[in-house]
C-alpha positions in Angstrom: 7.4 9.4 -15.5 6.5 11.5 -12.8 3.0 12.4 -11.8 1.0 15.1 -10.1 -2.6 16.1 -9.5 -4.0 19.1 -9.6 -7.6 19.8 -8.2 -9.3 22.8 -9.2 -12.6 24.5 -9.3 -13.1 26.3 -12.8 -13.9 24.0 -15.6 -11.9 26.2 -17.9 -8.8 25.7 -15.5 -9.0 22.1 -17.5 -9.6 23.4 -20.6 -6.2 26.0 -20.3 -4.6 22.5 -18.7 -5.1 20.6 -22.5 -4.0 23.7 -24.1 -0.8 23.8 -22.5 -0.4 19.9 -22.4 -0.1 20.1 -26.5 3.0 22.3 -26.2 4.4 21.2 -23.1 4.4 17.5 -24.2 2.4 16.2 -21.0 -0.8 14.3 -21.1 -4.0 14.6 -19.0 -6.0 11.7 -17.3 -9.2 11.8 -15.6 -8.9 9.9 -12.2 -11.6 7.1 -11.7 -12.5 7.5 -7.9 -15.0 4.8 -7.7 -12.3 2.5 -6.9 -11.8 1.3 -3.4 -8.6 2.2 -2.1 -6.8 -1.1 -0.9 -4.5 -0.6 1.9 -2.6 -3.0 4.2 -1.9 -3.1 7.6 0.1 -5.5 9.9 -0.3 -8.1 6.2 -4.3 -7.3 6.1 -5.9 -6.0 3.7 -8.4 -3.1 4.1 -10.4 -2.0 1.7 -12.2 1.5 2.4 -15.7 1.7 2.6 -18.8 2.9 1.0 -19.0 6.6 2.2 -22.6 6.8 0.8 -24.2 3.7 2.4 -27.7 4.4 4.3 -27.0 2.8 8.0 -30.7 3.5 8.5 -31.5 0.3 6.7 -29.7 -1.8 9.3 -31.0 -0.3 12.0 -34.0 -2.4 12.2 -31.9 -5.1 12.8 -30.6 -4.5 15.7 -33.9 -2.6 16.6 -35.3 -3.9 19.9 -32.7 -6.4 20.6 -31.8 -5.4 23.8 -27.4 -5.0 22.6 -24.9 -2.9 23.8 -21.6 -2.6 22.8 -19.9 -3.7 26.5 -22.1 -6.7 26.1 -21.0 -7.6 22.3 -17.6 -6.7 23.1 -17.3 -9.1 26.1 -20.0 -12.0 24.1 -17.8 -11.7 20.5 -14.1 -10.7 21.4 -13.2 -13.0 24.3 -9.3 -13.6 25.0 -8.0 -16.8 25.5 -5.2 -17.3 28.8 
């Protein structure tokens, strides 16, 4: 069956939606977001991250540890000849 969503602003937008739904013989579900969306790429799997996290709270470790990224790239990430 084919799908669609529709977003909208008015609440009673969804109440004319189920009004129409019992005489148009279409049916009306309530998307759960909380999901992670799972994507792949190159046969990896992502998942998407928590958009509400508080970075703040890691900050203290790294805090005073003398890092930078040139430094972390060259120290984690080195290629092999």
């Amino acid at each position: 069956m084919p799908q669609i969503i529709i977003n909208y602003k008015n609440p009673k937008t969804l109440e004319a939606l189920k009004d129409f739904s019992k005489y148009f013989d279409f049916s009306i579900q309530k998307i759960d977001k909380s999901k992670p969306q799972k994507t792949s790429l190159n046969g990896v799997s992502l998942i998407s991250g928590d958009k509400m996290i508080d970075v703040s709270d890691i900050s203290q470790i790294f805090t005073g540890k003398d890092i930078d990224a040139k430094d972390l790239r060259q120290k984690a990430w080195k290629r092999r000849k």
